[in-house]
TIVEX-716181 format. One line per 10 residues: number of its first residue (from 0); for each residue x, y, z of C-alpha. Coordinates in pm, 1 decimal. Example, Ala and Ser with C-alpha at 12.3 -4.5 7.8 and 13.67 -1.06 7.14 Angstrom:
<rs>
0 = 1230.0,-450.0,780.0 | 1367.0,-106.0,714.0
</rs>
This chain:
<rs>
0 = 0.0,0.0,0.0 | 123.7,345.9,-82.9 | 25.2,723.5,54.0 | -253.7,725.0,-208.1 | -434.1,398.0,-154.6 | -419.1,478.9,251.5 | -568.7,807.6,178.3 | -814.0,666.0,-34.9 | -973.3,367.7,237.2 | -962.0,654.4,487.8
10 = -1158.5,937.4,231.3 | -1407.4,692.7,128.1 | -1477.3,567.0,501.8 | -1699.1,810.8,671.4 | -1568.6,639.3,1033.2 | -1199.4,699.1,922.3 | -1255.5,1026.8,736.5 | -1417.2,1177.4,1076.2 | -1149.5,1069.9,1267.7 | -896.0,1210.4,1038.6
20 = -1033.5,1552.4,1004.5 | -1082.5,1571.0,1410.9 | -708.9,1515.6,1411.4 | -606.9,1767.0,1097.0 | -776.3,2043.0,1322.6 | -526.5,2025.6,1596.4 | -188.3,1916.4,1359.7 | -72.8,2109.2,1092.3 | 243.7,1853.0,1082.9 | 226.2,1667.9,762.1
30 = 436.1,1367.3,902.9 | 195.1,1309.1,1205.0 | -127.6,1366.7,932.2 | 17.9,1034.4,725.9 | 105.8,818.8,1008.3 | -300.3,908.8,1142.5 | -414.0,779.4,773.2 | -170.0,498.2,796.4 | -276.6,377.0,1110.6 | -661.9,455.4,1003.9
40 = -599.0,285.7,664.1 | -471.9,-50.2,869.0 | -641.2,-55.4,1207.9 | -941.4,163.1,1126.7 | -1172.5,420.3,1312.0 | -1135.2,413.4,1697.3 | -1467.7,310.5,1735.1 | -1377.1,3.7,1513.0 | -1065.6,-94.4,1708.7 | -1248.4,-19.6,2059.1
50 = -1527.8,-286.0,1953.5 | -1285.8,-514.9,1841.6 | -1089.9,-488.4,2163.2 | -1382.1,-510.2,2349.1 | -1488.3,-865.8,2186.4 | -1132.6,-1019.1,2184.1 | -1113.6,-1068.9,2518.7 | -1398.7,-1311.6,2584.5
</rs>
């Protein structure tokens, strides 16, 4: 996966995009911006990995 397809699961999933824009508000870094879309292209949305967490356990 490159810069482009991460950007492109996190613009087309409203979860991830949501996320991401909370976070742009408050960084203007570039560097911290990709590694949020890489982590939100992999892991996806908090909510997403909270659920998951939540489940894995039992």
């Amino acid at each position: 996966m490159d810069d482009h397809e991460a950007w492109e699961i996190v613009r087309r999933d409203p979860c991830r995009y949501e996320e991401y824009r909370r976070f742009a508000e408050n960084h203007e870094n570039p560097e911290k911006r990709r590694e949020v879309v890489w982590r939100l292209a992999r892991e996806g949305c908090k909510h997403e990995r909270d659920y998951d967490y939540e489940y894995d356990d039992r």
